[in-house]
DOTILO-107516 format. One record per residue (C-alpha): residue in three letters; residue number from 1; x negated, y negated, z negated. Coordinates in steps of 0.001 Angstrom, whole numbers, plus 500000, padded with zeros to 6 digits. Layout:
residu=ALA	num=NUM	east=X	north=Y	up=Z
...
***
This chain:
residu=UNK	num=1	east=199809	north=741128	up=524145
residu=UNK	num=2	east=200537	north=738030	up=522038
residu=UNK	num=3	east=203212	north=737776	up=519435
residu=UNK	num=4	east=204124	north=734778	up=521806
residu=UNK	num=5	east=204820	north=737900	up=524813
residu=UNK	num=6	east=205936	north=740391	up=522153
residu=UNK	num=7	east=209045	north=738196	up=521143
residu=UNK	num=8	east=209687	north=737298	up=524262
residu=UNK	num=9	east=209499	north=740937	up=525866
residu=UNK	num=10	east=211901	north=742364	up=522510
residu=UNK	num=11	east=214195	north=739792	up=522798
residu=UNK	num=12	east=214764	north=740294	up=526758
residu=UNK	num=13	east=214734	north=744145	up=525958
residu=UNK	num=14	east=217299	north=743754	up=523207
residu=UNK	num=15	east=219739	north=741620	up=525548
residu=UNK	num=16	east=219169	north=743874	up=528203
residu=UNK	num=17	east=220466	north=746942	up=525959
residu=UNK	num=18	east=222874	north=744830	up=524001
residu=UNK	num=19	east=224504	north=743950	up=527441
residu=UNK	num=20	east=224622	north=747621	up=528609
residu=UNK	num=21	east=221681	north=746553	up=531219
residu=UNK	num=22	east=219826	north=749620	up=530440
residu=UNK	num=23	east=222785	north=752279	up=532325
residu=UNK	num=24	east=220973	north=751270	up=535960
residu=UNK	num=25	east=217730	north=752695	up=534993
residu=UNK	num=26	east=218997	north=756017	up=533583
residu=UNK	num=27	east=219442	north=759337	up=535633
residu=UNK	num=28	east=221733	north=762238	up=534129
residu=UNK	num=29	east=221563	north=764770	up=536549
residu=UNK	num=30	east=221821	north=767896	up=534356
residu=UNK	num=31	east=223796	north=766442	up=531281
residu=UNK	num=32	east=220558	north=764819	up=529601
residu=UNK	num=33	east=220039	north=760827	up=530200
residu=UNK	num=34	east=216460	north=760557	up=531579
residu=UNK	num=35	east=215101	north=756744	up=531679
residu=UNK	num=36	east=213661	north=755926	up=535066
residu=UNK	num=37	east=210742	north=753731	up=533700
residu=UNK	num=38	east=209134	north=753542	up=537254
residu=UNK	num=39	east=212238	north=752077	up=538641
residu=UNK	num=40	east=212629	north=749429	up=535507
residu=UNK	num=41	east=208781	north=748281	up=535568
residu=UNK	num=42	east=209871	north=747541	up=539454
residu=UNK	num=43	east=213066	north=745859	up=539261
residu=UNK	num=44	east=213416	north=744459	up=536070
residu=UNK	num=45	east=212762	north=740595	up=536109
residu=UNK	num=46	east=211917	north=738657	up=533086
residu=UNK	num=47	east=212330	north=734890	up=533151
residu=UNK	num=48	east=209061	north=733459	up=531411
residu=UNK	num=49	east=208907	north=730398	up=529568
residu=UNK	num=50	east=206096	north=727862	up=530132
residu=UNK	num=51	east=203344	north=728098	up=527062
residu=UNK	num=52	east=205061	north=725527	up=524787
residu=UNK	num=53	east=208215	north=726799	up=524757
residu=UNK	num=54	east=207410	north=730366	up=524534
residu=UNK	num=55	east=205046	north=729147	up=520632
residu=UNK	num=56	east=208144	north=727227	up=519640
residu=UNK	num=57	east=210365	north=730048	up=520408
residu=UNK	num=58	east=207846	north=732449	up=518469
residu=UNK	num=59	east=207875	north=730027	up=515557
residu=UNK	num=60	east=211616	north=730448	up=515134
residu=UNK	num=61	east=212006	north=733671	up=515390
residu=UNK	num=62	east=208598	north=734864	up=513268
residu=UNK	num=63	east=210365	north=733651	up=510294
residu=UNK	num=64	east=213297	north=736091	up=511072
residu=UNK	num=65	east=211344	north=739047	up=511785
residu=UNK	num=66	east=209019	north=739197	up=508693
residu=UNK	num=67	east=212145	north=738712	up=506523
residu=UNK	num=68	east=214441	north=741241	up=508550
residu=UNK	num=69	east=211378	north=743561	up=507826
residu=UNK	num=70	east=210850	north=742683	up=504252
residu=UNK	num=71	east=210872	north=745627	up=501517
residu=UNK	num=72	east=214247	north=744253	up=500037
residu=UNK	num=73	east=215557	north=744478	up=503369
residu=UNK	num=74	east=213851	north=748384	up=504150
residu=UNK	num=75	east=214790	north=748695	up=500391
residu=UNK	num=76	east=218646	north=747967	up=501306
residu=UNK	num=77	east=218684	north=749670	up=504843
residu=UNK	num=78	east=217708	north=752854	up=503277
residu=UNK	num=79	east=220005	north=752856	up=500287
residu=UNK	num=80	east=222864	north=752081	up=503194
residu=UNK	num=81	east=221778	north=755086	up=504825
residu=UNK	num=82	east=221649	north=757395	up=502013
residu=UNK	num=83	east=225049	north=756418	up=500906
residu=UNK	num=84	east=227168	north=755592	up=503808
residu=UNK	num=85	east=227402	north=759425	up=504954
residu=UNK	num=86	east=228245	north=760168	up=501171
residu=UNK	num=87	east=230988	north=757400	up=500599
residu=UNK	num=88	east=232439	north=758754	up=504156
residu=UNK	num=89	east=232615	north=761867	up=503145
residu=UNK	num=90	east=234176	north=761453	up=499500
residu=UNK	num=91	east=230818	north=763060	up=498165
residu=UNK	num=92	east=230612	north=759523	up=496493
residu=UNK	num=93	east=232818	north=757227	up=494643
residu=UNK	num=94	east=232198	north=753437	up=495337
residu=UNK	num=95	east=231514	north=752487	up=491443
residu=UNK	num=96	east=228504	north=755291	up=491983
residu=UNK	num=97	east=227448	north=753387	up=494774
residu=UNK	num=98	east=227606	north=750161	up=493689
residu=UNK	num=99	east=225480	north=751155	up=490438
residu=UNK	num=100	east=223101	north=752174	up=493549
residu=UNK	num=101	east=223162	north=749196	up=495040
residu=UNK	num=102	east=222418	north=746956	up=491725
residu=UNK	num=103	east=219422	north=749230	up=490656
residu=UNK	num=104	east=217988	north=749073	up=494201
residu=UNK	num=105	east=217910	north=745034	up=494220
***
């Protein structure tokens, strides 16, 4: 797969999930949600761009995905997970957790 199709195909999934697209294709029949991949490979329609558009679509969003997957950002994402259960809970004050924050960036 190219990083071209890759984009593309994460992109289309993401939409499809943010847009609750992904409820057809799941069966709950004894109180667990099973994923009917079968059914999705079949039905599931993905508009494809022609070749040019797809590269200038991966050269926009490339820039966006190295960056949302840069070690400040991982960095930051896991500090927010560490503390957000604490601060929620009163476990943590917030001047703790901003003297977190500042020694994490």
């Amino acid at each position: 797969m190219s990083l071209e199709q890759a984009f593309i195909a994460s992109a289309h999934l993401a939409d499809l999930y943010a847009n609750g697209g992904t409820w057809k294709y799941q069966n709950q029949s004894t109180g667990i949600s099973n994923f009917q991949t079968q059914h999705f490979l079949k039905s599931e329609l993905v508009v494809w761009p022609s070749a040019p558009l797809a590269s200038a679509f991966a050269s926009i969003v490339e820039p966006m995905v190295r960056k949302s997957s840069s070690n400040e950002s991982l960095a930051l994402g896991t500090t927010r997970d560490f503390l957000l259960p604490k601060l929620m809970s009163g476990e943590v004050r917030v001047k703790y957790a901003e003297k977190l924050v500042g020694e994490a960036t």
